[in-house]
C-alpha positions as CSV (number, residue, x, y, z in Angstrom):
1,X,9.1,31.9,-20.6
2,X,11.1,34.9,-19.6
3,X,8.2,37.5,-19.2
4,X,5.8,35.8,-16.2
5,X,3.2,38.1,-16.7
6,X,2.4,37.2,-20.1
7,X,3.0,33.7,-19.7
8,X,0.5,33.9,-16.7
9,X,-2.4,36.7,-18.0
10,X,-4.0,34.9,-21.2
11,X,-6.9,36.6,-21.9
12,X,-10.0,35.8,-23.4
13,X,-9.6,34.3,-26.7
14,X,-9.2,31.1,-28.8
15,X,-5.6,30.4,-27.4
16,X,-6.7,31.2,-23.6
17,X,-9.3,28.4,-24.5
18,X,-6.3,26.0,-25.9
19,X,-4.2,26.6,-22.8
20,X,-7.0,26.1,-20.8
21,X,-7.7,22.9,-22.5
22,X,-4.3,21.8,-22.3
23,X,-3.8,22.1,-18.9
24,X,-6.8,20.3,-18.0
25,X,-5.8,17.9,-20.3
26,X,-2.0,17.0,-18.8
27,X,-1.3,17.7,-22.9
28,X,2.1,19.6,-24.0
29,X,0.9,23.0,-25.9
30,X,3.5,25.3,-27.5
31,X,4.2,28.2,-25.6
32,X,4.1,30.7,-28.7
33,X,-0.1,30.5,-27.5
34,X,0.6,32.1,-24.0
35,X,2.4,35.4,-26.7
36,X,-0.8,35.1,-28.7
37,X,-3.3,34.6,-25.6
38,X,-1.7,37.7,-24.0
39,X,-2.8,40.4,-26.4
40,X,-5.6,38.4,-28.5
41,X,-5.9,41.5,-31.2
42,X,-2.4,41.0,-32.1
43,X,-2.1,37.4,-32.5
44,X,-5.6,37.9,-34.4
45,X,-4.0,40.1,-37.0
46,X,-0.5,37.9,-36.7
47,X,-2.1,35.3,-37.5
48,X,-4.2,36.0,-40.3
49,X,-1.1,37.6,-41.5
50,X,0.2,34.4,-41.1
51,X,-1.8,31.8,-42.5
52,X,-2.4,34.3,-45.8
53,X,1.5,34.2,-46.1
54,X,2.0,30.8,-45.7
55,X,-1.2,28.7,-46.5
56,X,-3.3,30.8,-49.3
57,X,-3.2,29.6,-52.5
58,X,0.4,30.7,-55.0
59,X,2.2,29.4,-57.0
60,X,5.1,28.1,-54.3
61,X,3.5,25.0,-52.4
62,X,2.8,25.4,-48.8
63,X,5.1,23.0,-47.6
64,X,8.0,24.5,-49.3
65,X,6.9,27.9,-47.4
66,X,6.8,25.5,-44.1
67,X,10.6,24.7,-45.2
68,X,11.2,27.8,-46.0
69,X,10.0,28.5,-41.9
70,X,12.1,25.5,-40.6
71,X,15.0,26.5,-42.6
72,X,15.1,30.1,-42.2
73,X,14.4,29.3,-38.7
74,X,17.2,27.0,-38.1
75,X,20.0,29.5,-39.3
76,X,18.5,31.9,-36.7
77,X,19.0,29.4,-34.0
78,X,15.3,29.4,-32.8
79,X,15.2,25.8,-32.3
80,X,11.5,26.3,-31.0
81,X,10.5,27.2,-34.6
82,X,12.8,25.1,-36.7
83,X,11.3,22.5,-35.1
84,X,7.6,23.5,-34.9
85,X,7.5,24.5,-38.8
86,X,9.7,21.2,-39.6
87,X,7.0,19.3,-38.5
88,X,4.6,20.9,-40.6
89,X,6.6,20.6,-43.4
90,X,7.3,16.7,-42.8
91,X,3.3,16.5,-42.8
92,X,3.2,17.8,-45.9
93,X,5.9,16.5,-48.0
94,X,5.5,12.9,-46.0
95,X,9.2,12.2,-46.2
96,X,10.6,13.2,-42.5
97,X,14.0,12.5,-43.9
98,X,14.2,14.6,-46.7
99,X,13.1,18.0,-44.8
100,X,16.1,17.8,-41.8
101,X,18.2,16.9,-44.2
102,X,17.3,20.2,-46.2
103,X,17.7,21.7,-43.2
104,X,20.8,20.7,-41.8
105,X,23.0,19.8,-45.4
106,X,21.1,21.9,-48.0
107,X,23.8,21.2,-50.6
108,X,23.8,17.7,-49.9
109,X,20.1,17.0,-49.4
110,X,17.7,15.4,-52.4
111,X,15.8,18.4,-52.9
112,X,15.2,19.6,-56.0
113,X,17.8,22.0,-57.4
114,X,15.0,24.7,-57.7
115,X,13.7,24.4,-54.3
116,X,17.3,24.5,-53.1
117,X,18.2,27.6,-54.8
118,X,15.1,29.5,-53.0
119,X,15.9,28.1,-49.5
120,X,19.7,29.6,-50.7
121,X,18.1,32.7,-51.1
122,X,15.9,32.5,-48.2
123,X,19.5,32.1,-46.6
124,X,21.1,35.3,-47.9
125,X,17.8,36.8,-46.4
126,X,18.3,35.6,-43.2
127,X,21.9,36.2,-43.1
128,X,22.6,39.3,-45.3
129,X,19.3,40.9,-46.4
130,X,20.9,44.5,-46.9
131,X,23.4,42.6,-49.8
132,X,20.2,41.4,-52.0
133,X,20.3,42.9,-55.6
134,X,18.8,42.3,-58.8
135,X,21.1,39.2,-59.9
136,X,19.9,37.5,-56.6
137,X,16.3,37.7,-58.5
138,X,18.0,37.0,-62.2
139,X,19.3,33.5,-60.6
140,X,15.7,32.9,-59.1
141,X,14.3,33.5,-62.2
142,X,17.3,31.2,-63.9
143,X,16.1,28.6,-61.6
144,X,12.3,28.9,-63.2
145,X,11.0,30.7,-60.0
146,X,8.6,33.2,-61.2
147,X,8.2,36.8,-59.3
148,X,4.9,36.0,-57.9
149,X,6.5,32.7,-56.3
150,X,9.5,34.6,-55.2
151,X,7.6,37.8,-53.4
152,X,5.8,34.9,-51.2
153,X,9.4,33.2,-50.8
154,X,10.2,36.6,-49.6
155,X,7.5,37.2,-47.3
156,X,7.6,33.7,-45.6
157,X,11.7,33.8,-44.8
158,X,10.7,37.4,-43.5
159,X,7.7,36.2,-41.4
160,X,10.1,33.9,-39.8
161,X,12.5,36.3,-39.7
162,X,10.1,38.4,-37.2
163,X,8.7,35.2,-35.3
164,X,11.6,33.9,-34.3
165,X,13.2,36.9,-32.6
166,X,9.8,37.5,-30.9
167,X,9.8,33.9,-29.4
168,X,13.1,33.3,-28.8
169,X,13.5,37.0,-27.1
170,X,10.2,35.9,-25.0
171,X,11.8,32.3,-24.1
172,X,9.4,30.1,-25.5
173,X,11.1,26.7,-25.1
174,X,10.6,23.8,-27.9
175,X,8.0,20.7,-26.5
176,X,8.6,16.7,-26.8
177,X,9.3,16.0,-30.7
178,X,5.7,14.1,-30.1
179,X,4.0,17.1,-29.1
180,X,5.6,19.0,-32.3
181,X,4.5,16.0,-34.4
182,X,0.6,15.9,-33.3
183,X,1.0,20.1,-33.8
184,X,2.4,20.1,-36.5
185,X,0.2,17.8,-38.2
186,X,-3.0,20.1,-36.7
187,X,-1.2,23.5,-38.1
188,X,-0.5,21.3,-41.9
189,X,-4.1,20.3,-41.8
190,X,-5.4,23.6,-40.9
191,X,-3.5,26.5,-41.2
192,X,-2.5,29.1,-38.5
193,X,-6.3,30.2,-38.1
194,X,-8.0,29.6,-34.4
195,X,-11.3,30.4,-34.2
């Protein structure tokens, strides 16, 4: 990580414990816990924020909001993320093949055509948010989306949005696509919750 002092200071908390337990271990961790392990009120109020976002009950499944994450994630180039949040989402749709190939050849991937148009608008998000305008939500709605679905669309791309500038500004570094695996499959189980 860039900033030693917060990769080196956890404090007191559930990730401090997961670091701790990781290290003693000889296990690869992500480094996103030594951000949330630095300032434990912040990553307690991220991450409830988080888990309500992405794994509460709505009407858009979880692991489309976990694609949503990937995707969103790989168009910003946080590879860290992309990768993290693929995993979760390749837990939960149990077909590794069709989630990177959303990911990197949307157009050309099996996805439905419905889930495709709300990744495409999780792209003009990502990419040009301030251009967003009521026929963007007429084609969502064309697609059968409903406005409940697309506000949590909304909030996941802009979640991701967020976390990958904070952990690719702070340098945290993607792990062995085995650690991401046994992570991700934890995080799809679970949710974003430590306690």
């Amino acid at each position: 990580m860039f900033l030693r002092d917060v990769e080196n200071n956890p404090q007191p908390s559930p990730y401090f414990d997961l670091i701790a337990a990781a290290n003693s271990s000889g296990m690869e961790y992500w480094r996103i816990w030594n951000l949330l392990a630095f300032r434990p009120r912040i990553a307690e109020h991220l991450c409830r924020l988080s888990h309500e976002i992405m794994f509460e009950e709505a009407p858009i499944s979880t692991a489309l909001r976990e694609l949503i994450a990937a995707y969103t994630s790989s168009l910003n180039g946080c590879e860290f993320c992309m990768k993290a949040h693929a995993a979760v989402a390749v837990h939960l749709y149990k077909d590794e093949a069709l989630v990177w190939s959303a990911i990197h050849d949307l157009e050309g991937s099996s996805l439905p055509e419905k889930d495709k148009e709300i990744l495409r608008f999780a792209g003009k998000i990502t990419l040009k948010s301030g251009t967003i305008d009521e026929q963007d939500i007429a084609a969502l709605h064309a697609a059968g989306w409903d406005d409940t679905s697309i506000f949590y669309a909304i909030a996941a791309c802009a979640l991701f949005n967020f976390y990958n500038r904070f952990v690719s500004a702070n340098g945290v570094k993607p792990v062995s696509d085995q650690a991401f695996r046994r992570l991700g499959a934890r995080m799809a189980e679970k949710g974003y919750i430590r306690e």
